[in-house]
Structures are given as C-alpha cells and as structure tokens.
RODO-574897 format. One record per residue (C-alpha): x, y, z; residue number from 1; chain. Coordinates in nm, 3 decimals, always signed. Example, Ala and Ser with C-alpha at 12.3 -4.5 7.8 and 13.67 -1.06 7.14 Angstrom:
<nodes>
+---------+---------+---------+-----+--------+
:       u :       v :       w : num : cadena :
+---------+---------+---------+-----+--------+
:  +1.230 :  -0.450 :  +0.780 :   1 :      A :
:  +1.367 :  -0.106 :  +0.714 :   2 :      A :
+---------+---------+---------+-----+--------+
</nodes>
This chain:
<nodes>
+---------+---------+---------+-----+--------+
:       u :       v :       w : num : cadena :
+---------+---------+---------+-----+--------+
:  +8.089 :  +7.935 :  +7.950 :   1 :      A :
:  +8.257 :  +8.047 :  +8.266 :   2 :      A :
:  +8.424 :  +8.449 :  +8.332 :   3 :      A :
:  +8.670 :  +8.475 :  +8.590 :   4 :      A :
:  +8.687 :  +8.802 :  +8.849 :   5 :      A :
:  +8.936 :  +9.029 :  +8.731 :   6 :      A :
:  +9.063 :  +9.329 :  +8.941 :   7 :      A :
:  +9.390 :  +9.552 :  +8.913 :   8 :      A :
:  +9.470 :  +9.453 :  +9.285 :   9 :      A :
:  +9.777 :  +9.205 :  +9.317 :  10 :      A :
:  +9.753 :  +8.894 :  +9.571 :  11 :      A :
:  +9.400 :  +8.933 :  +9.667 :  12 :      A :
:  +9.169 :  +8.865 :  +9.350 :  13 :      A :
:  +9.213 :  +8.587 :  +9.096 :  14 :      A :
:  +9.397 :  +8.641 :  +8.748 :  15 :      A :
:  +9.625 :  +8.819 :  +8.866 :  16 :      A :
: +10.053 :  +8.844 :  +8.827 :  17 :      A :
: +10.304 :  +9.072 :  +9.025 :  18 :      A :
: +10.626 :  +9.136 :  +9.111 :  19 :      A :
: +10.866 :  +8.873 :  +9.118 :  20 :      A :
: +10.637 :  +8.699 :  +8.986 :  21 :      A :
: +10.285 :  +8.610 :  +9.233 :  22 :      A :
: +10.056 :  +8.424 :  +9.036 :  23 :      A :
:  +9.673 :  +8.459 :  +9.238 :  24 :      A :
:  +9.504 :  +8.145 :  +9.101 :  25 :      A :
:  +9.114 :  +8.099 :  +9.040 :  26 :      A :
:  +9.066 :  +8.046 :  +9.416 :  27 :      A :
:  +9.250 :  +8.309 :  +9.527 :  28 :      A :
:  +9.591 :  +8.117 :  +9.633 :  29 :      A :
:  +9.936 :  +8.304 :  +9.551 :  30 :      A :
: +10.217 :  +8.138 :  +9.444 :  31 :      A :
: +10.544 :  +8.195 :  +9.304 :  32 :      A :
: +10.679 :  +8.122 :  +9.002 :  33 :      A :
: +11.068 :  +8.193 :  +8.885 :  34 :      A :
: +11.070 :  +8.048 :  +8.542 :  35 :      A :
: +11.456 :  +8.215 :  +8.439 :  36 :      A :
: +11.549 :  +8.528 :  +8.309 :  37 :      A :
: +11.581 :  +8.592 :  +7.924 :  38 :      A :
: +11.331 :  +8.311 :  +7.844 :  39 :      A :
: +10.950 :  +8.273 :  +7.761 :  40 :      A :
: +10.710 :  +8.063 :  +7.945 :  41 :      A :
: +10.343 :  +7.989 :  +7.891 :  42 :      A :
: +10.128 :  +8.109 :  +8.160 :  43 :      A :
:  +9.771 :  +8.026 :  +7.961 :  44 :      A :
:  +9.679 :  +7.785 :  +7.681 :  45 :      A :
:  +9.349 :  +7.685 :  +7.545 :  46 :      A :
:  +9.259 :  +7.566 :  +7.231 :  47 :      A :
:  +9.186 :  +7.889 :  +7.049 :  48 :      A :
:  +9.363 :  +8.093 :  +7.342 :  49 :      A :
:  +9.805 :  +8.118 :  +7.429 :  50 :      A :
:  +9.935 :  +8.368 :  +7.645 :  51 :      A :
: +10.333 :  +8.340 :  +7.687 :  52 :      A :
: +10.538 :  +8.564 :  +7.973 :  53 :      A :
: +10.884 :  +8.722 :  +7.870 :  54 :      A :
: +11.068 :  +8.738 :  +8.185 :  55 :      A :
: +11.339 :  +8.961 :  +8.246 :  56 :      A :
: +11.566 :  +8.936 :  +8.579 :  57 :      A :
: +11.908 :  +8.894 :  +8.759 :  58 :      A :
: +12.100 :  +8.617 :  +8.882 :  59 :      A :
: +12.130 :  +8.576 :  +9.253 :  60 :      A :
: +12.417 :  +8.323 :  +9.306 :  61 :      A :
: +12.326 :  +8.318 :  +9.718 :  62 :      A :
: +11.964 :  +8.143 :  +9.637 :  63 :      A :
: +12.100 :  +7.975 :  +9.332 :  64 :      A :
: +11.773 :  +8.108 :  +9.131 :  65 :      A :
: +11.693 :  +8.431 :  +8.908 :  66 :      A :
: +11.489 :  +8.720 :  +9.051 :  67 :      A :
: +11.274 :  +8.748 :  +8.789 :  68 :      A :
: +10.999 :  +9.019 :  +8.656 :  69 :      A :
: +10.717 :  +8.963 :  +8.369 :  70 :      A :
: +10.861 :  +9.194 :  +8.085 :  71 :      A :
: +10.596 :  +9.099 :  +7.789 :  72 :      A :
: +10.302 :  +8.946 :  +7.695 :  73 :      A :
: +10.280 :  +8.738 :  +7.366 :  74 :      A :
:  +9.927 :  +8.601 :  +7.283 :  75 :      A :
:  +9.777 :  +8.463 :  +7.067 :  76 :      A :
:  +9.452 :  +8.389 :  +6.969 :  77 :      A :
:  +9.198 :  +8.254 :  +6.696 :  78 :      A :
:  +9.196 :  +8.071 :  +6.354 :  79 :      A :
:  +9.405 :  +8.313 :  +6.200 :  80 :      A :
:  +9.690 :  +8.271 :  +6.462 :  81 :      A :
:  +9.657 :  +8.666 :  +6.606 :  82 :      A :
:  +9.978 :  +8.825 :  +6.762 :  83 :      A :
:  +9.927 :  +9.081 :  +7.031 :  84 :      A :
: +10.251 :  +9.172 :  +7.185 :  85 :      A :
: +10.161 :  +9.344 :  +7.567 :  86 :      A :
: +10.537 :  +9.490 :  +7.695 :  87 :      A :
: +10.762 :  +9.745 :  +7.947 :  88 :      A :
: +10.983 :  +9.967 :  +7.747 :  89 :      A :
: +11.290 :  +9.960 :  +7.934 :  90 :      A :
: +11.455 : +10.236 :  +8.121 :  91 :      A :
: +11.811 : +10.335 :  +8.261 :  92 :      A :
: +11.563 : +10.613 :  +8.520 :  93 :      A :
: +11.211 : +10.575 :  +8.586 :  94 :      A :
: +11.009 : +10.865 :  +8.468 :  95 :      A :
: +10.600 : +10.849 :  +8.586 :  96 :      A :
: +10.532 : +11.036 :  +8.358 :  97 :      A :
: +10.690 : +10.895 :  +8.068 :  98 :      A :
: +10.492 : +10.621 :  +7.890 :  99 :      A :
: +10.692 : +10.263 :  +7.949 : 100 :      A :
: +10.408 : +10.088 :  +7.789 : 101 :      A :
: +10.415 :  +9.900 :  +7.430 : 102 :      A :
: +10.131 :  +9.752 :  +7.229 : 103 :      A :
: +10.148 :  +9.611 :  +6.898 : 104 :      A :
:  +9.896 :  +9.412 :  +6.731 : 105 :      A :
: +10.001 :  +9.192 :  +6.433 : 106 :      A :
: +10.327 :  +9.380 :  +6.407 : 107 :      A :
: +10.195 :  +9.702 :  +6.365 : 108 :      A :
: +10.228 :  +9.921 :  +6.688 : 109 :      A :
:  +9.934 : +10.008 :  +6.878 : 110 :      A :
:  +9.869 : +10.384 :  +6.900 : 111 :      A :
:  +9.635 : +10.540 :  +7.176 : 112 :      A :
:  +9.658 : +10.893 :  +7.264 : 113 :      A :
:  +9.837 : +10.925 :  +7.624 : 114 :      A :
:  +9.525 : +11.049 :  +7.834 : 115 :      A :
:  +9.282 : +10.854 :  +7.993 : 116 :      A :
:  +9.023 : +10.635 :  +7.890 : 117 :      A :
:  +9.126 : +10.723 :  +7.515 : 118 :      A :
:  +9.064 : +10.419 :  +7.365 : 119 :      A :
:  +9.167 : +10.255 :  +7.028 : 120 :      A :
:  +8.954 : +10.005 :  +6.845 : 121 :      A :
:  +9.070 :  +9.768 :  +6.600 : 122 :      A :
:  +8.916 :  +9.790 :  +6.177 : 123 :      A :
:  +9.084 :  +9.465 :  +6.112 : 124 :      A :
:  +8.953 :  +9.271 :  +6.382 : 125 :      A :
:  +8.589 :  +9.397 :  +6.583 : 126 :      A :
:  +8.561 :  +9.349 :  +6.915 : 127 :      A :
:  +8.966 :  +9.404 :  +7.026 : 128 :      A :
:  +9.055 :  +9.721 :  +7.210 : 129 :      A :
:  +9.330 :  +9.899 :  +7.414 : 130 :      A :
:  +9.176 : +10.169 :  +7.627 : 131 :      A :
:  +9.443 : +10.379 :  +7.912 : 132 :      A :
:  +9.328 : +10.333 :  +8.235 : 133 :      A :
:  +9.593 : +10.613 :  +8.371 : 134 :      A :
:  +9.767 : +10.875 :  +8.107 : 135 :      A :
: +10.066 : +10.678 :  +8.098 : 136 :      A :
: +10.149 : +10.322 :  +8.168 : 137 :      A :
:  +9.852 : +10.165 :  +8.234 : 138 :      A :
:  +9.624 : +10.001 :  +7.994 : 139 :      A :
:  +9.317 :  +9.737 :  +7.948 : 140 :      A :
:  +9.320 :  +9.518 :  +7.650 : 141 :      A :
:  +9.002 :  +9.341 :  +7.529 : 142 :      A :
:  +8.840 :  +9.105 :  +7.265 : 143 :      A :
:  +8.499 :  +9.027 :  +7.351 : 144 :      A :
:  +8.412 :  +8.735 :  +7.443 : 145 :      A :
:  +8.737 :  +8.646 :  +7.497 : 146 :      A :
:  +8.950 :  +8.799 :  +7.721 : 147 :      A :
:  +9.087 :  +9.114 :  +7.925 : 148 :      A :
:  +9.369 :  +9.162 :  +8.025 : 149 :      A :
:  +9.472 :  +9.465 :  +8.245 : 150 :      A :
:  +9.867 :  +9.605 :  +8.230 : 151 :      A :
: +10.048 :  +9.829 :  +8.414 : 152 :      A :
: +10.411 :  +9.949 :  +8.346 : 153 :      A :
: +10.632 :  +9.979 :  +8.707 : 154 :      A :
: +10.992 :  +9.979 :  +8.815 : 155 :      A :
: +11.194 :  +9.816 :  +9.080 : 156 :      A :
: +11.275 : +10.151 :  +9.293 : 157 :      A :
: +11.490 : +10.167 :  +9.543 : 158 :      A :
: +11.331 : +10.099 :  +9.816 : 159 :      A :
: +11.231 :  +9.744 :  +9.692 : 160 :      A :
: +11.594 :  +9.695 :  +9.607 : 161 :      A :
: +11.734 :  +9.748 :  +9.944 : 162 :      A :
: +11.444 :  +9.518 : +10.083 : 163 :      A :
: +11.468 :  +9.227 :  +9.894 : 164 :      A :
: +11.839 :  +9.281 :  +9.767 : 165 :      A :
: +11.745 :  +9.260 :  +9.383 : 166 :      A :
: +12.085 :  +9.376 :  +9.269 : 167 :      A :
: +11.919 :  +9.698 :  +9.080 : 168 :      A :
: +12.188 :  +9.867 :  +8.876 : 169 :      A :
: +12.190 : +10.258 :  +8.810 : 170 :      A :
: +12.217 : +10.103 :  +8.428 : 171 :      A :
: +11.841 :  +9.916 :  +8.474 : 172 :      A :
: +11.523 : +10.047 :  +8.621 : 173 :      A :
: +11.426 :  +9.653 :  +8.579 : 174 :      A :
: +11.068 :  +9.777 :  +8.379 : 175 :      A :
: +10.795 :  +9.533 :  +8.409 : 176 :      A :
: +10.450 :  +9.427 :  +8.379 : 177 :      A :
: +10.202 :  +9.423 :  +8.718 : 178 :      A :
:  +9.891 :  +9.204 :  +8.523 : 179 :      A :
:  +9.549 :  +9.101 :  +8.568 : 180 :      A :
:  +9.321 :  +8.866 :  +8.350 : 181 :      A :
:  +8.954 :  +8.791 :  +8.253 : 182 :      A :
:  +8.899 :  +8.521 :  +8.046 : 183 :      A :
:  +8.573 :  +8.375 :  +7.932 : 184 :      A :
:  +8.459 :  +8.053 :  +7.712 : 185 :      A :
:  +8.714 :  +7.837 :  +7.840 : 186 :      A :
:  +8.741 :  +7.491 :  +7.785 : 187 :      A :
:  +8.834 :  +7.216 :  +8.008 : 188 :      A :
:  +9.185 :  +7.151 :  +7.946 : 189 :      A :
:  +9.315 :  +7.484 :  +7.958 : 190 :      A :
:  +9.693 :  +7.451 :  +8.064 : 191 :      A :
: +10.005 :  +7.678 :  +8.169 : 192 :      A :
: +10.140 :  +7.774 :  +8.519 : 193 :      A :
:  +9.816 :  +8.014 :  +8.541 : 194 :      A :
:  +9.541 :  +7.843 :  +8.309 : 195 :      A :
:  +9.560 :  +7.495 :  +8.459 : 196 :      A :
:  +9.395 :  +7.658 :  +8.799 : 197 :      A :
:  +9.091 :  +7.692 :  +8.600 : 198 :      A :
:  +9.032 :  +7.377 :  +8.520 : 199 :      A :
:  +8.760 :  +7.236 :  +8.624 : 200 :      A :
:  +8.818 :  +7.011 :  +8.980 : 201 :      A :
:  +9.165 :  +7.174 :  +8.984 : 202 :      A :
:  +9.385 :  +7.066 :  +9.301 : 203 :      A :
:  +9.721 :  +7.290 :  +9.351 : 204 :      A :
: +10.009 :  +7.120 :  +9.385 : 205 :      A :
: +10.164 :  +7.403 :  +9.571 : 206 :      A :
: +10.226 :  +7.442 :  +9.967 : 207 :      A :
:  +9.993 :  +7.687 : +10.003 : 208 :      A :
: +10.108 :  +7.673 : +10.324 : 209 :      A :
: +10.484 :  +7.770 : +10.315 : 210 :      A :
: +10.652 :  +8.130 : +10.393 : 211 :      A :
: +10.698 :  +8.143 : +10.005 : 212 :      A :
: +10.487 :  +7.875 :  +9.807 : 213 :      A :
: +10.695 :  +7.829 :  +9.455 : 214 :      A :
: +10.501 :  +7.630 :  +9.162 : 215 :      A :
: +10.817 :  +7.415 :  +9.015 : 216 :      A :
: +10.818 :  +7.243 :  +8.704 : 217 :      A :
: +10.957 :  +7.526 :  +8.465 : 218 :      A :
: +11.066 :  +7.316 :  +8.206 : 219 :      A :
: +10.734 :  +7.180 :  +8.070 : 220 :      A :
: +10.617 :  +7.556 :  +8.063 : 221 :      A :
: +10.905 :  +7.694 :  +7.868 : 222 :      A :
: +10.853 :  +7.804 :  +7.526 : 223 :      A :
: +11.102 :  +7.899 :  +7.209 : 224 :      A :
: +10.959 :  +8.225 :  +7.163 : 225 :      A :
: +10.720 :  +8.487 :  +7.248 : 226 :      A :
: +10.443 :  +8.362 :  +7.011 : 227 :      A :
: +10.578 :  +8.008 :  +7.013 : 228 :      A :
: +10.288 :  +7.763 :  +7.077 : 229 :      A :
: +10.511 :  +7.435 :  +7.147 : 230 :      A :
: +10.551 :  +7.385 :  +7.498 : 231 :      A :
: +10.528 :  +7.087 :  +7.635 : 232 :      A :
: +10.172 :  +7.157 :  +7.826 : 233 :      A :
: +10.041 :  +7.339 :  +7.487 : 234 :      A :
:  +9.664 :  +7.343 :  +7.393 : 235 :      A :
:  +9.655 :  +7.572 :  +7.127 : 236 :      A :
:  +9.452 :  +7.419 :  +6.852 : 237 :      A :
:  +9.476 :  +7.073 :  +6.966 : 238 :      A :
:  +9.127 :  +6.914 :  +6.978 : 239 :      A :
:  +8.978 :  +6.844 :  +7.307 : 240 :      A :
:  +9.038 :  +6.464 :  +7.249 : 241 :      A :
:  +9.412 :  +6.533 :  +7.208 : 242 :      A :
:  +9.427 :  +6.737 :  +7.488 : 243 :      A :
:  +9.238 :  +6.556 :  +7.724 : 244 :      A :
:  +9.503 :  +6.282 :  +7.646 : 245 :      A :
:  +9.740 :  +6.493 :  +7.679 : 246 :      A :
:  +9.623 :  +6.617 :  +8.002 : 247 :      A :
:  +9.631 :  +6.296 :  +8.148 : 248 :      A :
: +10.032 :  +6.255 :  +8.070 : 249 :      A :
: +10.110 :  +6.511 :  +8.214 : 250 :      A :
:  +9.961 :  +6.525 :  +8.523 : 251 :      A :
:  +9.938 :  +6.151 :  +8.616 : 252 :      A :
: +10.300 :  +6.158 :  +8.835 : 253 :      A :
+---------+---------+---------+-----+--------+
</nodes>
C-alpha cells in the first residue's frame, strides 16, 4: 500500500523520534510527547503491526512533568506474535566507542559483529535483518515489506544538561534511543501517538503553532508492558470492522 520517507535526520523528515521526545509526523510537523518515566507507551499499532516506547527520565518538580528519553523499543509483529526488543544499554560514562546498543529477537540476543554494514539475517524468520550503520551504536532493523526502523544509541552530555537543566547525575549518562521509521502496507486505522498521523485524512490535534507543541492524552497510549498489546487505542489483531469502531470512540470528543 503506502511507504513512508524515512531518514536518520531528527525534526525535518517524517518517522522520526528524538530527544526528549520530538515526534516528526507524516507531514513533517514536530511535536512533543512526555508520556512519564519508567512506563511504556504505544507509539504505532496496526493490525498485524505494535511498536511500544520504554521511556526513561527524571522528575522536574519546577514544570510539574518528567523529562523524558525513548530507552527501548518493543514490537511486535505477525501471526505468531514476534518480539523484537530495540534498546540503550545504560551507562554511568559515555564511551563512543563502546557499543550501548541491544537487540534481541524472540529472547535470544541479536549478535552482529561491531563494524559497519556487517549485517545479521534471521534463519527463523526471512526477510528480518539488523545491519550497523556506524561500528558501534547505530543500527537499521528490517522485515520486508514491513518495516525499518533506524536506531541510534546517544547520551545526554553535558552540554545539553546545562542547557535545558535535565538534572544529569555523574551516576546516569541518561542512554537513549534517537529513531527513525519506514513502514509500508498499512491499513487505515493504524493508531498510537505516531501511527495515527498516517491515517488516512489525518488532522493534528496539536498547536503546531506554539513555542513547544505537546500531544496530551498519555493515558489512552499507556501500555502494561513492553510487548503488551492492550492499550486503550490498540489495533493489533483487531479486524478492521472492530477498529474502525473503535476508531470512531475514540476520536469523536
């Protein structure tokens, strides 16, 4: 059906999430969205298709909100309920050239040799593949057809922490994940705080507009897990029936 542009460049090309974290939608608007630290939300879910964020983060009692950071990627995908876990090691001191990046798939750990372009390919399923895109801490993950999703490993330094007053401790480097995505074959009720925007007719409900545009609504995003499937806006192997329904609860405030 439809692809989507996907580019390792934060805030200017669609798919994309940074930093604390800037969602670029599918027309190229950034927002923010906090969600809270120590919890899972679903960014993307599609019938066959569920991509949950692990955020990590501290409390900032002046704004009364979290700073928070994408640690982890849980998705999954297909019939046979697929688990590919995406993550940041974390670190007390940032090394470059130490490998911060995690990949399991299934619950068996993802190995690809640190140079690269080495690539691994998996026997058990054809067509998924992890290939580095730097030695260290950047990777692309891919199932044809389906999706690809682009990761890099990166710290909070020091710099950023005097900037935007994070609170970074000597104890926590604050490890996360700069991402970009590719999907293709989606289907019209595709739903979480990223896959909704590529719905077809799609209107944000964001101010665009404002110094700092913030997608609310956390709650209906939040799931119990990192491969949990049950929040509230959840497609994941609901028929299209169900979740055009389903689509029109939601959204009809």
């Amino acid at each position: 059906m439809r692809a989507y542009a996907n580019r390792p460049v934060c805030d200017i090309f669609s798919g994309t999430s940074c930093g604390d974290p800037r969602f670029t939608d599918s027309d190229n608007n950034t927002f923010y969205f906090h969600g809270k630290k120590d919890q899972d939300f679903c960014i993307v879910s599609d019938a066959d298709l569920h991509i949950n964020a692990h955020f990590i983060g501290n409390h900032n009692p002046a704004l009364n909100r979290d700073f928070t950071w994408v640690q982890a990627l849980g998705v999954t995908f297909g019939d046979d309920n697929h688990r590919l876990y995406v993550g940041a090691r974390r670190a007390v001191e940032w090394d470059e050239e130490e490998d911060h990046i995690q990949v399991t798939f299934d619950g068996e750990p993802v190995d690809v040799d640190a140079v690269r372009n080495a690539r691994w390919a998996s026997r058990a399923l054809p067509g998924l593949s992890v290939r580095r895109t730097k030695d260290v801490n950047a990777v692309a993950v891919e199932l044809d057809g389906v999706f690809s999703i682009s990761a890099g490993a990166v710290p909070i330094t020091e710099k950023d922490d005097r900037i935007h007053k994070y609170g970074k401790t000597d104890r926590d480097s604050l490890v996360h994940l700069d991402l970009g995505f590719q999907f293709h074959n989606l289907t019209d009720h595709i739903d979480g705080v990223l896959g909704q925007t590529y719905r077809p007719g799609y209107v944000t409900k964001v101010n665009i507009s404002a110094k700092m545009p913030i997608m609310g609504g956390a709650p209906k995003y939040l799931s119990e897990g990192l491969f949990s499937t049950d929040c509230a806006v959840s497609r994941f192997h609901r028929s299209d029936s169900i979740a055009a329904a389903g689509a029109v609860t939601t959204y009809a405030s």
